[in-house]
C-alpha positions, 0 to 999 in steps of 0.5 A: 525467478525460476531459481525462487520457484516463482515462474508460474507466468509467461511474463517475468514480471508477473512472476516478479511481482508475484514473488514480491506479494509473496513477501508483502503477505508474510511480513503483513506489509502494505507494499514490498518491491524487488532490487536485482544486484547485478556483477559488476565485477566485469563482463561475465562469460556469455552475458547478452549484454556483454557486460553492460552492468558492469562497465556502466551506460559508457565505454570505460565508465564503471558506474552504478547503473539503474533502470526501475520499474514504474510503478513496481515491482522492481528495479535493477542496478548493480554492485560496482565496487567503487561506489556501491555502498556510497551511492547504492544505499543513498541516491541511487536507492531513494532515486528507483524507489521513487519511480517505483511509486510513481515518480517520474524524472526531472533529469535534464533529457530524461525521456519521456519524463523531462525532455521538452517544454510540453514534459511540464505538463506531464501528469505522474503518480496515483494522484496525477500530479504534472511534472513541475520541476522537471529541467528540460534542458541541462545548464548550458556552458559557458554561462548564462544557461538557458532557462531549463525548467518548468514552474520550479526548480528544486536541487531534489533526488528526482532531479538530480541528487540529493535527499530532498524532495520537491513539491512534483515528487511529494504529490507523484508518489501519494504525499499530498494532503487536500484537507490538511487533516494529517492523511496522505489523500491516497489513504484518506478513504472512507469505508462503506456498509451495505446491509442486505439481510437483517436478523429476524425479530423476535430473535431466541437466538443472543447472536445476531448475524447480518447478511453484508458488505463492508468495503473500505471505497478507494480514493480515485485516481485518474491515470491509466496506469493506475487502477483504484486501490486502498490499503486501508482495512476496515470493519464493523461496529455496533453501539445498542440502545435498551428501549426500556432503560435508555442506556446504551452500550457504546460502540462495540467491535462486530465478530466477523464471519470469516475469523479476523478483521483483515483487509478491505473488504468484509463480508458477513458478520454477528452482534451479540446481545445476552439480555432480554429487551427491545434494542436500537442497533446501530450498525457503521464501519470503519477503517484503519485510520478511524474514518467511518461509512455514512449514514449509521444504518439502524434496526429494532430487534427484540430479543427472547432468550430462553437462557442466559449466554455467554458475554465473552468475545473470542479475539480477532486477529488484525493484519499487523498480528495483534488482537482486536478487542471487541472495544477497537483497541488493540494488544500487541501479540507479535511485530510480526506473525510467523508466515504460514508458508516460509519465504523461498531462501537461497544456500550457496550451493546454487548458483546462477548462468 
């Protein structure tokens, strides 16, 4: 990290995971973690180790290795020759990426995952969900086995290969889905608006700003090793009703103060009425998988405009770089935005003790 620039913490993995929401930001991704490859080619002169990366967890046995982070934001493995490409970039790959998001381990012995009866019971991921696939104990030899598991016992990569997940993992790493709506319940959120100042009235002014806090509300999360998060931005919409004709104008994107609709908490923004009249302002947020904050907040304005003004809207760029219309549609403009700051890269010329 000290190579990268990134080495501003005491603790290498703050400056890992400072590195990694680097990444995240430049590439307006939801998440980003950090894989070290290490030389596996053999002991390396001066390895504190003494080159246990590269002869693997036994005497003699050159194999991958890996050792991940729970819950991020890295995992370290390393690029033995025999089995990297088949191994790295399948089982070993899906197995630490699962830790990384909260899965915890099925392997027969496995601590403090899966190593006694009492491991069933153990609660992993955002959601707290028990470890019941977990095989506490290995099949014996010669046969029968003992009874090793908890409430299941699926062939899954948590457990012990494959590419299947078992019912423990999908709900560790977020996957579970209470009201069968078609959301994860980690990104099943709802947004909040809190109105502290309203516009005065009779406004001379077309655009109305509004004092506020919309803020997408986290879905909870009852373990320690979690605190509450949500990755779903929101923002606000107006719908105006003319008291005089009745006609309304559907719901309409707000401008935000700040530029851009881009994360999960707003402050601040302004409505836009050109017409003289009086108005119904409706006023609600909503977030990035069309929930939206309850009760729809309301006021009465009348508007005395001395001139007419100008209807148009400038764009509002969202996290992912496309424009937002004031409608909530969105035109693409780019996959991804240039990054301001360009990610530190490394040449060949450095090299590394």
């Amino acid at each position: 990290m000290d190579q990268l620039g990134y080495n501003q913490f005491n603790d290498y993995v703050l400056n890992v995971r400072d590195y990694a929401n680097t990444v995240r930001d430049t590439y307006s991704a939801d998440w980003a973690f950090v894989v070290f490859v290490a030389n596996a080619v053999g002991p390396l002169p001066g390895s504190p180790d003494g080159g246990a990366f590269a002869t693997g967890p036994c005497p003699g046995n050159s194999a991958l290795i890996g050792i991940a982070y729970r819950p991020g934001p890295m995992y370290i493995t390393n690029d033995n020759p025999a089995s990297f490409e088949t191994t790295f970039l399948d089982e070993l790959l899906r197995h630490e990426e699962g830790h990384l998001f909260g899965a915890l381990d099925e392997v027969p012995g496995a601590w403090p995952d899966c190593f006694q009866a009492s491991s069933c019971s153990k609660a992993g991921g955002y959601l707290s969900i028990t470890n019941g696939n977990c095989r506490y104990l290995d099949y014996g030899t010669p046969p029968p086995p003992p009874t090793p598991v908890c409430s299941t016992d699926i062939f899954c990569v948590m457990q012990a290969g494959g590419d299947g997940l078992c019912p423990s993992s999908v709900g560790h790493i977020g996957w579970r889905d209470t009201d069968n709506d078609g959301l994860p319940d980690p990104i099943d959120t709802y947004p909040d608006l809190t109105i502290n100042t309203y516009p005065t009235t009779p406004s001379t002014t077309p655009k109305l700003f509004y004092d506020a806090i919309a803020q997408d509300i986290p879905y909870p999360t009852t373990n320690p090793d979690y605190i509450p998060v949500t990755i779903n931005n929101v923002r606000v919409e107006y719908n105006l009703t003319n008291l005089g004709n009745g006609q309304s104008s559907g719901w309409i994107t707000a401008a935000p103060a700040d530029g851009a609709w881009d994360s999960s908490y707003e402050e601040d923004f302004q409505v836009l009425i050109c017409e003289n009249g009086n108005y119904t302002v409706q006023l609600r947020a909503i977030n990035e998988v069309n929930n939206i904050s309850s009760p729809t907040l309301q006021h009465n304005i009348s508007i005395n405009l001395a001139a007419p003004c100008e209807t148009s809207y400038l764009p509002f760029v969202t996290k992912d770089g496309n424009v937002l219309l004031p409608n909530g549609t969105t035109e693409s403009s780019s996959p991804y935005p240039p990054p301001s700051t360009p990610e530190p890269t490394m040449t060949s010329s450095q090299s590394y003790p």
